[in-house]
C-alpha positions in Angstrom: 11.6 -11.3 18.6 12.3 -7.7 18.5 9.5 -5.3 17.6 8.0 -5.6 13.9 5.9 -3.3 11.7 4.4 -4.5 8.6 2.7 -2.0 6.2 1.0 -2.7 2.7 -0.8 -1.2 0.0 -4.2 -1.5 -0.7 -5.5 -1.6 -4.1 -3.2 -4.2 -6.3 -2.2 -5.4 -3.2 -4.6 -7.0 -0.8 -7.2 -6.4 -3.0 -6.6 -6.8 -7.0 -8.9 -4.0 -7.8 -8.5 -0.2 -7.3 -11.7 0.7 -4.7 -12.0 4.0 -6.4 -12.1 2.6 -10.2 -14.4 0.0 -9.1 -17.4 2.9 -7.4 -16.6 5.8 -10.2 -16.7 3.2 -13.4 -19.7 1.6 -11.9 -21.4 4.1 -9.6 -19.8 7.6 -11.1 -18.7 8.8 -14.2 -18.1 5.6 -15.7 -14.7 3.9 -17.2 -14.3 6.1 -20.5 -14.4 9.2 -18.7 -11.7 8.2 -15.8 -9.5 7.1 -18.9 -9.8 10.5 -20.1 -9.1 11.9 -17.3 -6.4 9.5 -16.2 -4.6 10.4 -19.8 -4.1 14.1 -18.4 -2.4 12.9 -15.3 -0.4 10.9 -17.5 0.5 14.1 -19.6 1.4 16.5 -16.0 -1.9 18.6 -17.8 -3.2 17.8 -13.8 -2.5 16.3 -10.7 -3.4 13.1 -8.9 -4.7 14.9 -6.3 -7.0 17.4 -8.5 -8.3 14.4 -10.7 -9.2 12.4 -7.8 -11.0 14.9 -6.5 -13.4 15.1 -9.7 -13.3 11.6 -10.0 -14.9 11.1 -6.8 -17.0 13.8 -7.1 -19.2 12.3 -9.8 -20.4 9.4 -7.7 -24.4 10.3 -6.4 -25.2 7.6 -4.5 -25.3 7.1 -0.2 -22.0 5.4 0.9 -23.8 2.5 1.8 -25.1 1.6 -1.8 -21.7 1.3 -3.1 -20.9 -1.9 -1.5 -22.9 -4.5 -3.4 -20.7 -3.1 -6.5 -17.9 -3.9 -4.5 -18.4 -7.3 -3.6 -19.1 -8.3 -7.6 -15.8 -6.7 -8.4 -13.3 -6.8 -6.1 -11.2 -9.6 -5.7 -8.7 -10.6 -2.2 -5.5 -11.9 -2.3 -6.3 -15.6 -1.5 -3.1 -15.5 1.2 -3.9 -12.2 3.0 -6.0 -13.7 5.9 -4.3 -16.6 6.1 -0.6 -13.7 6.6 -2.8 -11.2 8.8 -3.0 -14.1 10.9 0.1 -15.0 11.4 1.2 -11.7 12.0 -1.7 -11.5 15.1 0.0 -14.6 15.9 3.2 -13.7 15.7 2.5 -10.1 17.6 3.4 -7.9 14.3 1.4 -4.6 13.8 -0.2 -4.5 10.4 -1.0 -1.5 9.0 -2.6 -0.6 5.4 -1.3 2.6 4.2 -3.2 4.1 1.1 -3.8 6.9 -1.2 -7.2 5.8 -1.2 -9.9 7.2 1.2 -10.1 5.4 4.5 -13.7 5.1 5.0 -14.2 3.1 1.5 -11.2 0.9 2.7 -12.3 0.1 6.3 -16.0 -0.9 4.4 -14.1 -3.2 2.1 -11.9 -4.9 5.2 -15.5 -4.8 6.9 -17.2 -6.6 4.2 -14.6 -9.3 3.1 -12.8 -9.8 6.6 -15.5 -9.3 8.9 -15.6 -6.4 11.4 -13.4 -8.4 14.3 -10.7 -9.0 11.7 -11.2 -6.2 10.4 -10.5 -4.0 14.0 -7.2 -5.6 13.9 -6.0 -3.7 10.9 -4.9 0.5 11.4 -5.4 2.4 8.1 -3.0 5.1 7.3 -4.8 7.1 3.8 -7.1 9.8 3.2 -10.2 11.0 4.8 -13.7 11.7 3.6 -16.5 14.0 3.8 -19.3 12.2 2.2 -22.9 13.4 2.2 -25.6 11.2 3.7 -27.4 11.3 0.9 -24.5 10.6 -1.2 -24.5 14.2 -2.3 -20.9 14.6 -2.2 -17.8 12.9 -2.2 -15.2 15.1 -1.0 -11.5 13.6 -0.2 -9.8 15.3 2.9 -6.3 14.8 2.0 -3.3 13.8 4.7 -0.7 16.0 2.9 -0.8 19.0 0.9 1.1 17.9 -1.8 0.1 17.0 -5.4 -0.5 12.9 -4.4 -2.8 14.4 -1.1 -0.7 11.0 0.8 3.3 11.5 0.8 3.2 7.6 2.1 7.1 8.8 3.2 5.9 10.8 5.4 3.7 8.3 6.9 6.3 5.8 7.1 8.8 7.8 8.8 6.2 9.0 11.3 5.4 5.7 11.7 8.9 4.4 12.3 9.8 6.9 14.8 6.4 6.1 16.9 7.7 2.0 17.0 11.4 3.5 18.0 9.4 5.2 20.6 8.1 2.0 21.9 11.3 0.0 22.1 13.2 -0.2 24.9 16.9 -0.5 25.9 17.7 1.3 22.4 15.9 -2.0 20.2 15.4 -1.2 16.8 12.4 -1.9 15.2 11.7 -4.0 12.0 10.3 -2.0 9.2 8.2 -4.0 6.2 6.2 -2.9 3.0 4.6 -4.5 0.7 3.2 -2.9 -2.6 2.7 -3.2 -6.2 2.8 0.0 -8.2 5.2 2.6 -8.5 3.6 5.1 -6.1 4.2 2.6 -3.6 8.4 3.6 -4.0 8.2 6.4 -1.3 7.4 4.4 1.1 9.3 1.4 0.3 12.5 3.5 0.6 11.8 3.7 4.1 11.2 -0.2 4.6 14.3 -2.3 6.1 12.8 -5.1 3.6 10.5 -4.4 0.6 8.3 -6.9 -1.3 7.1 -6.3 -4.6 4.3 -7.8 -6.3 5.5 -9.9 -8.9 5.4 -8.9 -13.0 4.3 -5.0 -11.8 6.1 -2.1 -11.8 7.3 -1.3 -8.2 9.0 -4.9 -9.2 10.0 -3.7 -12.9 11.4 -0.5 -11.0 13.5 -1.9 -8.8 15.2 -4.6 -11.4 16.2 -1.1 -13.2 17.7 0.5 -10.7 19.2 -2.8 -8.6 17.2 -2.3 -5.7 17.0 -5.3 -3.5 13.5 -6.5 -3.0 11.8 -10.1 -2.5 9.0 -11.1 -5.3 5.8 -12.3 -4.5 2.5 -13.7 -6.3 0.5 -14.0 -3.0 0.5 -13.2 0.6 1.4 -16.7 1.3 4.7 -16.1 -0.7 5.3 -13.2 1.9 4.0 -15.0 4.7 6.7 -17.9 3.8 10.0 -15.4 3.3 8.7 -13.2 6.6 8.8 -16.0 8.7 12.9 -17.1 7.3 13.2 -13.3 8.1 12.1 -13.4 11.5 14.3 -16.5 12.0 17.4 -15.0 11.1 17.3 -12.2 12.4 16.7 -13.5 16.2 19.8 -15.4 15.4 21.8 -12.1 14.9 20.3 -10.4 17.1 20.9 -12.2 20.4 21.7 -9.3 22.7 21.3 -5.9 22.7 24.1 -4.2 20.4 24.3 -7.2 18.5 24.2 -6.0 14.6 20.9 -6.5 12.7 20.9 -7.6 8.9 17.8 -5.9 9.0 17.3 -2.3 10.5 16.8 1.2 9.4 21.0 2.1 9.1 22.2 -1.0 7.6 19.2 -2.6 5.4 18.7 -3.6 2.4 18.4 -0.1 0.8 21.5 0.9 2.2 23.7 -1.7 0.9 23.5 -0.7 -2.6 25.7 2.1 -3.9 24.8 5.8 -3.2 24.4 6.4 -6.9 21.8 3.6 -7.1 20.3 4.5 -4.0 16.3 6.0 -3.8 16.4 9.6 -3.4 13.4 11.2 -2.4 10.2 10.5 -4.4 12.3 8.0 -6.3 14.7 10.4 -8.3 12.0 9.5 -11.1 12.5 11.1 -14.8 9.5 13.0 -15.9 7.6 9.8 -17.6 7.9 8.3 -13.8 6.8 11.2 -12.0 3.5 11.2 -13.9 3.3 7.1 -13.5 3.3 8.2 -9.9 0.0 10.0 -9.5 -2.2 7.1 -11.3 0.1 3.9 -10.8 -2.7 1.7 -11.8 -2.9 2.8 -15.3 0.7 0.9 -15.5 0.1 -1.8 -12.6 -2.5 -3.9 -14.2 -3.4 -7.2 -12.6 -3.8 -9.8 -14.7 -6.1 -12.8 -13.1 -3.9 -16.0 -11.7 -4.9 -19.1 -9.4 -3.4 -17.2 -6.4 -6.4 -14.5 -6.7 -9.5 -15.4 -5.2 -13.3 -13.8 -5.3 -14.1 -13.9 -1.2 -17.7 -12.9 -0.1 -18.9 -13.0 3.4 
């Protein structure tokens, strides 16, 4: 089995919940005020990256307190342990890569997974400077761009540090998984993209004929990874043999070049907006495949 890297989203993803909605609407300015201010992303009157920051600057309480909020509201994807599992099993790196702040998300793995589990799991998103005293909540953005995460970026660097680690010129196995329409930068740069089904990454790519496999839990992905991994052993049984799946002939590049994703998804103006607060357009609706976990 050649060398595989699996990344996913966070909020609407592994978790059904956006972290950040869950503390401000609780904990900070509460939900009528983040819906007002969500509605001048949604009109370009500001960015993602300026709204976020007020967003998160309204919450007053230690980082610590937050938590027992969390664990009432959040909910897991009832297949993600079971999948980050298999892919400690099957010797695939899992990452998480978020526009979210990483010390909120490591608590959150912490909490649900357990901090062994937890460990396991590298987390590609935002800093934080947050005030003992819960003071301040200050994000300390990866990019300097409008979103504060370009998850390209992070995917590219990403792919080219697992190149780095192949040998005898192996290429490596690129996944994503992800919900909402942010999640498109990054999922161009996948050799094969899953999309949470009935959302809008999913919605996005039926538009535009972008090849993608549909899934309602992590068990769905765990399922069509593991036919994946199957098939492509069997076409890659030497070095030089052609993969179905690799970063110059995937499953992005098989479509046509005027179908193909340009950078930050050749978006019209609506979808550029849709891009800074995906979750106003991503809602998850409740199913049997979504499961409270506590620890």
């Amino acid at each position: 089995m050649r060398k595989t890297v699996c990344f996913s989203d966070f909020d609407g993803t592994i978790f059904m919940q956006d972290t950040g909605h869950v503390l401000v609407d609780n904990l900070g300015c509460g939900s009528k005020h983040r819906q007002l201010i969500e509605e001048q992303i949604k009109s370009g009157q500001r960015s993602f990256r300026e709204a976020s920051e007020e967003m998160w600057g309204t919450l007053r309480v230690p980082f610590e307190d937050g938590f027992e909020v969390m664990e009432k509201h959040l909910e897991m994807d009832a297949g993600f342990q079971d999948f980050h599992q298999f892919c400690i099993d099957k010797g695939i790196d899992f990452n998480i890569i978020s526009a979210g702040l990483k010390p909120v998300l490591r608590k959150v793995l912490d909490t649900f997974l357990g901090e062994d589990e937890s460990s396991k799991i590298q987390i590609v998103a935002n800093e934080a400077d947050i005030g003992n005293d819960g003071s301040q909540w200050k994000p300390i953005w990866r990019h300097e761009t409008e979103l504060g995460h370009d998850k390209s970026i992070s995917m590219k660097e990403a792919r080219a540090e697992a190149e780095a680690d192949c040998v005898d010129g192996e290429i490596p196995l690129v996944i994503f998984i992800g919900d909402g329409i942010s999640d498109l930068a990054a999922a161009h740069e996948a050799d094969v993209l899953f999309a949470r089904k009935g959302l809008r990454l999913e919605e996005y790519c039926i538009e535009h004929k972008i090849p993608y496999i549909a899934f309602e839990s992590f068990s769905d992905v765990k399922n069509a990874l593991e036919k994946i991994i199957k098939e492509d052993e069997e076409k890659t049984g030497g070095v030089g043999t052609p993969a179905r799946f690799n970063p110059r002939a995937n499953m992005w590049r098989r479509i046509s070049s005027r179908q193909a994703v340009p950078k930050l998804v050749a978006a019209t103006p609506k979808e550029e907006k849709m891009m800074f607060w995906p979750e106003t357009f991503s809602e998850y609706q409740p199913t049997t495949d979504a499961k409270k976990v506590t620890t």
